[in-house]
N, C-alpha and C positions, 0 to 999 in steps of 0.2 A: 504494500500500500504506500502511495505518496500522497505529499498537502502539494495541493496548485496554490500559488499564492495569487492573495485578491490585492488590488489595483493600491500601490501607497504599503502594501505589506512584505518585509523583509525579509522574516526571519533571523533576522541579526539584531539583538541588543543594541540601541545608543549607545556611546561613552558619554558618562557625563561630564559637559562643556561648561570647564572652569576656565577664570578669567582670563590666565595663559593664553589656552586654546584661543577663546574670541578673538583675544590679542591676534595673536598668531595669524588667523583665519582672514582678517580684517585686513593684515598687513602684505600677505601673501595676497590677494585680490588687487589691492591697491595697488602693488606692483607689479602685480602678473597677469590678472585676472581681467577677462572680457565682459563686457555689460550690455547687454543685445537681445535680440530673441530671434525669429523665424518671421517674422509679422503676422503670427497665429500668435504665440506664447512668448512670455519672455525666458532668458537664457543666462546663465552664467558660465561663462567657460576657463579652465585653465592649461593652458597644455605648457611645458616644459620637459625640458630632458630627461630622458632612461633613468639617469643616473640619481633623480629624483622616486624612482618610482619609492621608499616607504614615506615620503612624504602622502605622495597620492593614498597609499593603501590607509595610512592616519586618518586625511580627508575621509574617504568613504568610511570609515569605521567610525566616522564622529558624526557621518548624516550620511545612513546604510540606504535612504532611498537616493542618492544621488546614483550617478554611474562614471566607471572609469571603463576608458575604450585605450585600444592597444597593446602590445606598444606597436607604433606608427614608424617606417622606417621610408624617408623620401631623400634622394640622394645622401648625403653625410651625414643627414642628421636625422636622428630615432628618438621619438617623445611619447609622451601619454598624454592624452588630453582630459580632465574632469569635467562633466556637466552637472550642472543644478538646474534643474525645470522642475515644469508642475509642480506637483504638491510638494515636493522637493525640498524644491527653491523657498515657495509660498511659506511654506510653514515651520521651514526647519533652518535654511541661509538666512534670509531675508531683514530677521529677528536680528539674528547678529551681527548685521551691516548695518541694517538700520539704525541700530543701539552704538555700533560704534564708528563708524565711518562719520565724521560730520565735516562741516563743510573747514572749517577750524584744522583740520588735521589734515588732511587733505583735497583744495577746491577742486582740484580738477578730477580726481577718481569720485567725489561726492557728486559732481556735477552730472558726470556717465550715470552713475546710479540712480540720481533724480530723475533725467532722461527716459530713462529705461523704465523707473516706476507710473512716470507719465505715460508713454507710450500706450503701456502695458496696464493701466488702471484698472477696466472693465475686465480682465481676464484675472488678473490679482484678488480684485472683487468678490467676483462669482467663486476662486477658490478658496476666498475665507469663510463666504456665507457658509461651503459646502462644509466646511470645517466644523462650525458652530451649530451646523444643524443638529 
């Protein structure tokens, strides 16, 4: 017998995310991280080098619905790339950018991110109502 997992379910425990981590998570976006979406959904992305990869595997173990893809190998150079979407993103990144990215620390990755929550309101929205239901 197997469990199929249902939509936003992991099977993986959270880590819980101490102030470190935020730290950490907030600062790694800020330098690395993309703030975008599909123009369905918004998106976070981080892709960096192989040689990163237990950063990435930390990442997914601290927000188990994100996903990590590869490793990507296009001429010299091989990365993994992380996304944060959907519920994801919504309810589990989102918090800890929000909380700590401000404009104060840094304008111009807080600017991307404002961007991006703009764009992206009505789809953010609907994923928190789904949330609170």
């Amino acid at each position: 017998m197997f469990h199929v997992f249902l939509d936003g379910e992991t099977g993986v425990e959270p880590l819980e995310i101490t102030p470190f981590d935020r730290g950490l998570v907030v600062g790694l976006l800020i330098g690395e991280g993309s703030f975008g979406g599909d123009g369905k959904q918004p998106q976070i992305t981080l892709r960096m080098h192989v040689r990163h990869e237990a950063l990435f595997r930390w990442l997914v173990a601290l927000f188990p619905r994100t996903r990590l893809y590869g490793p990507y190998s296009h001429g010299d150079r091989s990365y993994y790339q992380w996304m944060a979407r959907g519920r994801a993103l919504v309810e589990d990144v989102l918090p800890v950018l929000e909380q700590g990215l401000t404009p104060e620390l840094d304008g111009y990755a807080s600017e991307r991110l404002a961007q991006m929550l703009e764009r992206y309101a009505s789809y953010i929205a609907r994923v928190q109502a789904r949330a609170e239901a």
